[in-house]
C-alpha positions in Angstrom: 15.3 -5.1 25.9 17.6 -6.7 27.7 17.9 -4.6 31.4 16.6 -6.0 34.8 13.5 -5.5 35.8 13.5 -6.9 39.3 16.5 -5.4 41.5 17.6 -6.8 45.1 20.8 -6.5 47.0 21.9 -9.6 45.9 20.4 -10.4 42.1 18.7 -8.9 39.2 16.0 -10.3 36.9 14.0 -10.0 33.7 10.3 -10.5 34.5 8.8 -7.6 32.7 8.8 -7.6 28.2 7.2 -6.1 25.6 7.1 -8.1 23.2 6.5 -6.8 19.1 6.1 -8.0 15.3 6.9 -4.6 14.1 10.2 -3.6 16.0 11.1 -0.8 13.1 7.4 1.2 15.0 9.3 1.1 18.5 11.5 4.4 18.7 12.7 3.7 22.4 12.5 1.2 25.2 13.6 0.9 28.2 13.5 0.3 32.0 12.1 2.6 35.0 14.1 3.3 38.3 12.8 1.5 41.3 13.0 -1.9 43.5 10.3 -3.1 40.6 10.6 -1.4 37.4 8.3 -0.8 35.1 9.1 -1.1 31.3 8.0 1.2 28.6 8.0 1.1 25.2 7.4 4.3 22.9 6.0 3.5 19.6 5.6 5.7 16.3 2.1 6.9 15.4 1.4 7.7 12.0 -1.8 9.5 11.5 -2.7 9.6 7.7 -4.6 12.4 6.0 -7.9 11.9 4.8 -8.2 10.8 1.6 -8.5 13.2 -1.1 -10.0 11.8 -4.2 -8.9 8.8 -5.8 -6.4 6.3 -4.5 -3.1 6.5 -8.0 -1.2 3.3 -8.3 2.1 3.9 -9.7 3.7 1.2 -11.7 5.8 0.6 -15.0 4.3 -0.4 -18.7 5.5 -3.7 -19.7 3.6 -3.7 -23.1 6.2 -3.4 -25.5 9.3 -4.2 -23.3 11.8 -5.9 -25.4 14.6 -7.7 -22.8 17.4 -7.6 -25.9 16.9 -3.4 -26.1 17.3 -3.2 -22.6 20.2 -5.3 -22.5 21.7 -3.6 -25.7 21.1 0.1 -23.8 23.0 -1.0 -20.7 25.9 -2.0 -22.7 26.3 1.3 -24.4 26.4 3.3 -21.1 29.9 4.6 -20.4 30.2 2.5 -17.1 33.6 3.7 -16.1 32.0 7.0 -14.9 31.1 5.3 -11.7 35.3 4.3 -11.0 36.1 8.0 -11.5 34.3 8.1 -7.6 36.1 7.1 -4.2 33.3 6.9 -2.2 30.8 4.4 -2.7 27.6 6.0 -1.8 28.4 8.1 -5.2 29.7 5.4 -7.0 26.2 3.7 -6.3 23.8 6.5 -7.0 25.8 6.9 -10.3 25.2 3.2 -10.8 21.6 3.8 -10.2 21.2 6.5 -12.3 22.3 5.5 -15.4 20.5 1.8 -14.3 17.7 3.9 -14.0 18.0 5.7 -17.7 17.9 2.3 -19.4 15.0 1.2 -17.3 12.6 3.9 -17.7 13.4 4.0 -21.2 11.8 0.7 -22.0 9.3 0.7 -19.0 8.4 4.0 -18.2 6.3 4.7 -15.4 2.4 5.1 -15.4 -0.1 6.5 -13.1 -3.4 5.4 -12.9 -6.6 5.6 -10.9 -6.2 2.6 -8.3 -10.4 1.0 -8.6 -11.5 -0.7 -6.0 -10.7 -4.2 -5.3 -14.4 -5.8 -5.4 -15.2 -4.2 -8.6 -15.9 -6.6 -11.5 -16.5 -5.9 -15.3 -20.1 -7.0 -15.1 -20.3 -4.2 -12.0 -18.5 -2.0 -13.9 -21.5 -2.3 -16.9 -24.1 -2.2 -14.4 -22.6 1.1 -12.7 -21.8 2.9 -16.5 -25.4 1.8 -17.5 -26.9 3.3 -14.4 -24.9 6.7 -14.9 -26.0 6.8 -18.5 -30.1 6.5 -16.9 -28.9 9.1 -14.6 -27.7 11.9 -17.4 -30.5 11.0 -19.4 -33.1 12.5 -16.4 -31.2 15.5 -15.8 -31.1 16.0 -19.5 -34.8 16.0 -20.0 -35.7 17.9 -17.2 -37.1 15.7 -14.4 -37.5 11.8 -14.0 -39.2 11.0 -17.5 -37.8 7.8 -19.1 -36.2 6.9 -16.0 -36.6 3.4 -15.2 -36.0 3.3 -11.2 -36.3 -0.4 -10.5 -32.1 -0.8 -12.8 -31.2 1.7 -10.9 -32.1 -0.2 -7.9 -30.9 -3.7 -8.9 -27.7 -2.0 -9.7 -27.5 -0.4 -6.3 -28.4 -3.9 -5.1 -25.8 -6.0 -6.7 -23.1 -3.6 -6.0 -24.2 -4.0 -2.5 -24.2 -7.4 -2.8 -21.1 -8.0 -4.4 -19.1 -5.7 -2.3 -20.1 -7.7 0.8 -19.6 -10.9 -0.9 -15.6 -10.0 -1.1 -15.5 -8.3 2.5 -16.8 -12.0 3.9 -14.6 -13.7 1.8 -11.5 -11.4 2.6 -12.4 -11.4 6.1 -12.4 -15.7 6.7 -9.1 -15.7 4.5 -7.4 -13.6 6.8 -9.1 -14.4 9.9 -5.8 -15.5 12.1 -3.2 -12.5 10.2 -4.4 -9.1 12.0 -2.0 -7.2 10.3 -3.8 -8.3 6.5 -7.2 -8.2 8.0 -6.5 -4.4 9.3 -5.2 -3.6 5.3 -8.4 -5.2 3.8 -10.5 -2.7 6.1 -8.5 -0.1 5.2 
């Protein structure tokens, strides 16, 4: 923002800012009429929805990507296509397309179930081992067999370890709001 903020008959001034690290949430700013205007600045509010199950992480399988395939694909595409175009919004999108072909050929895309971040393998033995407890009571019809105290030293660590990250993620980001807000989240 750049207009005056301070009028008089004679001068005009900038005393007022806003100031931001994220100018791509600010829709509009500006200046308010009178002898000492207030600024204003309108910013975009993004309300998520709740989350609905589990948290899918998309990414592309690298496990049998060969470099020299991918390299020998791209050179058999019939790249004159994209000078038969004019405009180059549709000479990039055909670019991008047939790019694209090649690419998810030899690293397709995967879905997964995104775990969460604190979760180790021993946790993740604990936590199976505890479930398995758990379908053998329902299974015999009541709490017989059940052994109690695993079930609570798994609760426990889990507890335990999941605090242990928070902490840590919480001094390493102690000065960078922005990465503390996204470990909360």
């Amino acid at each position: 923002m750049s207009e005056p903020t301070g009028i008089t008959d004679k001068t005009s001034f900038l005393i007022d800012v806003i100031f931001t690290n994220s100018p791509d949430r600010i829709v509009c700013s500006g200046v308010g009429i009178s002898d000492h205007s207030l600024v204003y600045a309108h910013r975009k509010v993004c309300f998520k929805q709740p989350n609905r199950g589990h948290t899918m992480v998309i990414y592309r399988k690298l496990k049998n990507f060969s470099s020299i395939n991918l390299r020998y694909d791209i050179s058999l595409q019939d790249w004159d296509k994209i000078e038969q175009h004019d405009n180059p919004n549709v000479m990039w999108a055909v670019w991008k397309v047939m790019f694209l072909y090649c690419v998810d050929k030899h690293a397709p895309m995967r879905t997964k179930r995104a775990r969460a971040p604190w979760i180790n393998l021993v946790l993740k033995k604990l936590m199976h081992e505890k479930d398995v407890l758990k379908l053998k009571a329902f299974r015999s019809i009541g709490l017989i067999g059940l052994n109690f105290r695993s079930i609570e030293i798994v609760n426990n660590q889990i507890k335990v370890v999941k605090q242990a990250f928070y902490n840590k993620a919480f001094q390493e980001n102690e000065s960078n709001i922005r990465n503390t807000w996204r470990v909360m989240n």
